[in-house]
C-alpha positions in Angstrom: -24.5 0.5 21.0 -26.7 -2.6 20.8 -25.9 -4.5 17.8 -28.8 -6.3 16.0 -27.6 -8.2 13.0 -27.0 -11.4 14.9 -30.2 -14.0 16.0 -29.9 -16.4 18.6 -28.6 -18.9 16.8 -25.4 -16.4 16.0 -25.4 -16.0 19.7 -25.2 -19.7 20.0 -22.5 -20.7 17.3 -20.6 -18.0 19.2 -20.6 -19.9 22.4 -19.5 -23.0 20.3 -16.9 -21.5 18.8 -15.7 -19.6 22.0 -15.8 -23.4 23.5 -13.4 -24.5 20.7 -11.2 -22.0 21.2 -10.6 -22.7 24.6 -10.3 -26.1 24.5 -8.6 -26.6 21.2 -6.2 -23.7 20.1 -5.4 -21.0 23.5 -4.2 -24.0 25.2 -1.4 -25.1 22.5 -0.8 -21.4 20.9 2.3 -20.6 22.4 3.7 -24.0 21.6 2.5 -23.2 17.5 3.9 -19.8 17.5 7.5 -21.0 18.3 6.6 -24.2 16.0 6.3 -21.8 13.2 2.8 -23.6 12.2 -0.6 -24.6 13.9 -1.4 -28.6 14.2 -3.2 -30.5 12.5 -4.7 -31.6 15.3 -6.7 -28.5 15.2 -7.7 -28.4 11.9 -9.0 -32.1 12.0 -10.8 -30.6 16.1 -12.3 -28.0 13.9 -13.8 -30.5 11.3 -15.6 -32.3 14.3 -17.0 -29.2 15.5 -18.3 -28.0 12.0 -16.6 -24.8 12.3 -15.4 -25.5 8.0 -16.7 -25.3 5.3 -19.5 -23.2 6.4 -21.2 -22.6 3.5 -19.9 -25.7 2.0 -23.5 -27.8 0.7 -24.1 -30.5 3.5 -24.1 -33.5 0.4 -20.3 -32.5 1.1 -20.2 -32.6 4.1 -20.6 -28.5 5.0 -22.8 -26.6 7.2 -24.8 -25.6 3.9 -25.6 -22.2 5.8 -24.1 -19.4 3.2 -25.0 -16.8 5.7 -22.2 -14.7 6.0 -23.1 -13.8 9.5 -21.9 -16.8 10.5 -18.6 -16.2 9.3 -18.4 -13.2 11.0 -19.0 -14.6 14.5 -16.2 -16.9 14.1 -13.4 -14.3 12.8 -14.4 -11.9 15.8 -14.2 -14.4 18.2 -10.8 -15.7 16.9 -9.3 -12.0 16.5 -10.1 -11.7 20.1 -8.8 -14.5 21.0 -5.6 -13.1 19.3 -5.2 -16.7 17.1 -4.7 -16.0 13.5 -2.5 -18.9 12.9 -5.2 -21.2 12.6 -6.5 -19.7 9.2 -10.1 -20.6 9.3 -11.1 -17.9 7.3 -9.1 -17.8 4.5 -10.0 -21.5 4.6 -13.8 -20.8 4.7 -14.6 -17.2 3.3 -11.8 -16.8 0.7 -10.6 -20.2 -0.6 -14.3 -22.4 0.0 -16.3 -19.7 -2.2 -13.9 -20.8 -5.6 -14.3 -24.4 -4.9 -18.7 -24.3 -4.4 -18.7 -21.7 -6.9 -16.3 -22.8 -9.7 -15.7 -26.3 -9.3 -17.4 -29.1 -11.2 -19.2 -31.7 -9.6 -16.4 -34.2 -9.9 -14.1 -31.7 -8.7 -16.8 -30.9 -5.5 -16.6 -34.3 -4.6 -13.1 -35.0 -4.7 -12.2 -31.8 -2.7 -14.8 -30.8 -0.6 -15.0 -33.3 1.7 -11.6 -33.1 2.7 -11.8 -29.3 2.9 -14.9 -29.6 5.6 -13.3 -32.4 8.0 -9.8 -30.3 8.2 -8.0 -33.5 6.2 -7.6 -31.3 3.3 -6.2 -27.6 4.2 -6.1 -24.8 1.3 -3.7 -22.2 0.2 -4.6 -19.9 -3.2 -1.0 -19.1 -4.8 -1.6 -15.7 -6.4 1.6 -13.3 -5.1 4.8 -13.5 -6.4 8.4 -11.9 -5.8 7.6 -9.7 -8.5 3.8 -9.4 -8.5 1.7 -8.6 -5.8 -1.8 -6.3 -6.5 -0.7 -6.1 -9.7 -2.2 -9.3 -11.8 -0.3 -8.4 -14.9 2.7 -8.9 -13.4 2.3 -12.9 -13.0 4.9 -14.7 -14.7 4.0 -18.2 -13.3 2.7 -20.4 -16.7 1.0 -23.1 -17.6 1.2 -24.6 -20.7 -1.0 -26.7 -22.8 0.5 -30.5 -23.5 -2.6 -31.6 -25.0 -4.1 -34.5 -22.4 -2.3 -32.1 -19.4 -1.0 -28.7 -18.4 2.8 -28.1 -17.5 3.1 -25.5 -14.5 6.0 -23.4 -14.1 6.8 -20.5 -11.9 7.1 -19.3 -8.3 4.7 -18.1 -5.7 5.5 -16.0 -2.1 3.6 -15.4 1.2 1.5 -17.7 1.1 -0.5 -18.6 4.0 -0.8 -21.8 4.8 2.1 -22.5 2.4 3.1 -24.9 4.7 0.3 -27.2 5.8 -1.6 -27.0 2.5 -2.8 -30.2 1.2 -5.0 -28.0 -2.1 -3.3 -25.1 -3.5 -5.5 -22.6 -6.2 -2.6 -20.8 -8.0 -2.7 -18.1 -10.5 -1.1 -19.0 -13.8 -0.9 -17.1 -17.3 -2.6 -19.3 -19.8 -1.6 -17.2 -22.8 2.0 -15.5 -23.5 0.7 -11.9 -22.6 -1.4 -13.3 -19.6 -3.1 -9.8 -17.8 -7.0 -9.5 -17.3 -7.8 -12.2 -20.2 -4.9 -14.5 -20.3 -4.9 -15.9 -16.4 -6.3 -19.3 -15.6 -6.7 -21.3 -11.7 -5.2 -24.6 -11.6 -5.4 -26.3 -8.5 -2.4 -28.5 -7.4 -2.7 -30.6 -5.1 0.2 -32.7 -2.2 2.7 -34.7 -4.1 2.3 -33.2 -7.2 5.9 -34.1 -9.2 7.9 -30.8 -9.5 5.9 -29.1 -6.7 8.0 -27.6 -4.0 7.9 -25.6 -0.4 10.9 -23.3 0.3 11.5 -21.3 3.1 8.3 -20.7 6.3 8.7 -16.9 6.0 9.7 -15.9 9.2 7.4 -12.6 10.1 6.9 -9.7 12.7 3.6 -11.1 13.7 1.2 -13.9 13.2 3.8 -16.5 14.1 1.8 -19.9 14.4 0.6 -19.0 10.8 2.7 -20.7 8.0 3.5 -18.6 5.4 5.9 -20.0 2.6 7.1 -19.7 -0.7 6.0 -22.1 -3.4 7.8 -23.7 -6.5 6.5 -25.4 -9.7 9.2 -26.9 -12.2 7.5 -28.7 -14.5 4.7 -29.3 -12.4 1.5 -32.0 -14.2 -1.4 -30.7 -13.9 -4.3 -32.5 -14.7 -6.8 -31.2 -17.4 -9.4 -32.0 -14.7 -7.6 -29.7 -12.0 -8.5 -26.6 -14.1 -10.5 -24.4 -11.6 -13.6 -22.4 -14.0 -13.1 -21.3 -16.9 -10.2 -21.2 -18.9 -8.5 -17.5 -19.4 -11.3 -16.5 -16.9 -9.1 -15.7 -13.7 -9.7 -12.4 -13.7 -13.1 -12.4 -13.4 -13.6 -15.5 -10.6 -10.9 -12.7 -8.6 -12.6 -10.0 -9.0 -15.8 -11.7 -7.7 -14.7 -13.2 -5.1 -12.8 -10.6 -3.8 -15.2 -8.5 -1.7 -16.2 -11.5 0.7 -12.0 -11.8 1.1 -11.9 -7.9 2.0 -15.0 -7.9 4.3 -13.7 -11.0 6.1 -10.4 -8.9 6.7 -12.0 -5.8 7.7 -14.0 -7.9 10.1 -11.2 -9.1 11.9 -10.0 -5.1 11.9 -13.0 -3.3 13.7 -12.7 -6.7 16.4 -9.4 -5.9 17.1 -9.8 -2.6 17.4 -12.7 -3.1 20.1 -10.5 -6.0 22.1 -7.6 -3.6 22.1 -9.8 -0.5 23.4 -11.8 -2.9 26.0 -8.5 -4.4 27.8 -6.9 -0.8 27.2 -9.6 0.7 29.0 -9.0 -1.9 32.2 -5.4 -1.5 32.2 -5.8 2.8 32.4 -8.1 2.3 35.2 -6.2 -0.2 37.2 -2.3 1.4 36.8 -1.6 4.3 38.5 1.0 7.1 38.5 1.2 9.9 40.0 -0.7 8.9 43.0 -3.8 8.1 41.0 -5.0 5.8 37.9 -4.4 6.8 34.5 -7.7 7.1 34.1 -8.2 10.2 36.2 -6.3 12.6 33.5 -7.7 14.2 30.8 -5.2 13.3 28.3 -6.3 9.2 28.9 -9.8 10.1 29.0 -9.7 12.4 25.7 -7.8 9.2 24.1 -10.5 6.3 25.0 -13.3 8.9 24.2 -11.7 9.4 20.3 -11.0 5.9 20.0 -14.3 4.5 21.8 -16.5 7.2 19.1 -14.0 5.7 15.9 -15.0 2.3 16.9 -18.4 3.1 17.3 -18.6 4.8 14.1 -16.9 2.2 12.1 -18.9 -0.8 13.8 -21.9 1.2 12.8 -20.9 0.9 8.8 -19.2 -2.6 9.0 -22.6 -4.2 10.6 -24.1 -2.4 7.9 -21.7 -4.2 5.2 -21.9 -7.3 6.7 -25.7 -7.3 6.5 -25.7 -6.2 3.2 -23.1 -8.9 2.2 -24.9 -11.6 3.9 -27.6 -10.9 1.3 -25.7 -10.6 -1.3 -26.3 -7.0 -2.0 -22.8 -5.8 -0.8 -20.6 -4.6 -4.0 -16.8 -4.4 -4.6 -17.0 -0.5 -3.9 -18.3 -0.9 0.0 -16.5 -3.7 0.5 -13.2 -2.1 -0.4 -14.1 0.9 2.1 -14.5 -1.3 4.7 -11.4 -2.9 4.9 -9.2 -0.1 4.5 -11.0 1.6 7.0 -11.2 -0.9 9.7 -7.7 -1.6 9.0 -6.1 1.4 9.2 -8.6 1.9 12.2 -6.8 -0.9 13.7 -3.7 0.1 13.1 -4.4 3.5 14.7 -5.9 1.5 17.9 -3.0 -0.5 18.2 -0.5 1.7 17.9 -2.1 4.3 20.8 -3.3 1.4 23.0 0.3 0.1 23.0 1.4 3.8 23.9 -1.4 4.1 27.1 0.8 0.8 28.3 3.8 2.5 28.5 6.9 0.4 28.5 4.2 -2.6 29.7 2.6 -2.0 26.2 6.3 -3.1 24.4 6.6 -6.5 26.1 5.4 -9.4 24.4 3.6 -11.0 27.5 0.9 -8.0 26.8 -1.8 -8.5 24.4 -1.7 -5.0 23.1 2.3 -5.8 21.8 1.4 -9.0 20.1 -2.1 -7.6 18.7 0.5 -4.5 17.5 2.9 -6.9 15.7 0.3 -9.6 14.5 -2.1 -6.7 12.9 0.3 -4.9 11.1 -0.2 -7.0 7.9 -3.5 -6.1 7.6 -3.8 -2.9 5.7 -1.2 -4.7 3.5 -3.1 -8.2 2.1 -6.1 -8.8 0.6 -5.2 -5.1 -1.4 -3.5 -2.5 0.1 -5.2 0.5 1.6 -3.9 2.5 -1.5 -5.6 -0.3 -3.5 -8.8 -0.2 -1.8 -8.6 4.3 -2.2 -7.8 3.4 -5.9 -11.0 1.4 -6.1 -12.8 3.9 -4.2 -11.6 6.8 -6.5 -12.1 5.1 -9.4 -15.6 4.3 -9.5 -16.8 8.0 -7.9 -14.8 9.5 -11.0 -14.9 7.4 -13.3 
């Protein structure tokens, strides 16, 4: 089906983007997965070519465009591209919206420009060994010392652990911490006490760092205090849905890349004397997977319109990525099959796009999260 929520000018920051990718990231990717971690080159290449800080006010140095559209141009065309190591979005869609939201103007200034030239890349620090969806389990603290805060605790998988010059971490601010006790702090490089461990190694995404963080005794400014104080909660919560939508983006796009090259490889091997493609079995498989995509693109245009006004709520949002997710999964897992022992070697895109999507109905909430969500609010 035709889709009609982009304009021209979508059309055209897709070519620019598509132009990037080929001349700044497919090129050195293989290189970055067995790195462990992308460049910098490329973040500092994506600065020049205004692909950050999208929505980031242009006195800063941004786009100023807050249209989420845009955003979604640029996580299709890297999912399909198979490059999530260079974590644009989470840069952009997740971490940007605290900093031109929350931040003061001082703070705006001494962060944002940075954060739009690729100088400055950001991490937000909110799971930890013993806390993941659960916000009441966070036992990282900081505590008051009057002119400063002292930060203590540990973080883990966090992406861009690694390369992050600004990290946003989650902290209890009052002994019982939970919905009304959690503050942001932002630490930034160098900070005394602040420490990287291990880069996680993972099934998939391998070009994306993903560490664990340490904070002994970390000083933290009284002017690195991210909104309001005891108010974590609620800047989560709100920013949450554009973090979920940005995921289920990338889910539905991977699903149609993995049914599009799927769909060439059935009709080009052969057994039996004759393409795949002639039995009924292959065709019944693309036709239910073809009609899911369809289906699902259908609602997640929808959502993505909606959020690009601002009218999408936490409820949608939360169906769409657990949808598109476990839609992805699904895809993966059945285009991989069609490849037959092909579909199990790392050289094919369907093995890597198997591996590298796994972790998708897992962050930004779980799918039994996003059904929890769901459940709640219809029966509530």
């Amino acid at each position: 089906m035709q889709r009609r929520i982009f304009t021209a000018e979508h059309e055209a920051f897709r070519e620019t983007v598509r132009t990037f990718l080929a001349k700044e990231v497919t090129p050195h990717y293989a290189r970055w997965e067995e790195d462990g971690v992308v460049s910098r080159d490329a973040w500092l290449a994506a600065g020049r070519q205004g692909l950050l800080g999208l929505a980031v006010p242009e006195e800063y140095g941004g786009g100023g465009e807050p249209d989420f559209r845009y955003s979604a141009v640029l996580t299709e065309e890297f999912t399909r591209a198979g490059v999530s190591g260079l974590a644009i979005g989470l840069h952009n869609d997740i971490i940007g919206p605290y900093l031109t939201s929350l931040a003061t103007d001082e703070q705006k200034r001494r962060w944002l420009p940075g954060f739009c030239t690729g100088e400055t890349v950001t991490a937000i620090a909110m799971t930890e060994p013993g806390a993941g969806s659960d916000l009441q389990g966070i036992r990282t603290a900081a505590e008051d010392r009057g002119d400063h805060w002292v930060l203590n605790g540990s973080k883990t998988f966090i992406s861009n652990g690694i390369l992050a010059d600004l990290v946003i971490v989650v902290a209890k601010t009052t002994p019982e911490g939970g919905a009304k006790g959690l503050s942001l702090f932002v630490v930034e490089r160098g900070a005394e006490g602040f420490e990287r461990g291990r880069n996680l190694d993972k099934i998939g995404q391998k070009a994306q760092d993903t560490a664990e963080l340490f904070f002994h005794d970390v000083r933290v400014p009284k002017e690195n205090l991210l909104g309001e104080l005891h108010g974590a909660f609620g800047h989560l919560m709100t920013n949450l849905a554009q973090e979920r939508m940005n995921i289920a983006v990338a889910g539905i796009a991977a699903a149609e890349h993995l049914l599009e090259i799927t769909t060439a490889y059935v009709k080009e091997r052969e057994a039996f004397g004759r393409p795949l493609a002639k039995l009924q079995h292959i065709r019944f498989e693309i036709a239910e997977m073809a009609t899911e995509c369809a289906v699902t693109r259908t609602f997640l245009d929808r959502c993505i319109e909606d959020h690009a006004r601002g009218g999408l709520d936490a409820v949608h949002a939360s169906m769409a990525k657990w949808w598109a997710t476990e839609l992805q999964k699904r895809v993966a897992d059945r285009c991989l099959q069609l490849h037959g022992g092909y579909g199990y070697m790392t050289e094919y895109r369907v093995a890597k796009a198997f591996t590298d999507g796994r972790i998708q109905t897992i962050y930004g909430g779980t799918t039994e999260i996003m059904k929890e969500i769901i459940g709640r609010s219809l029966l509530s």
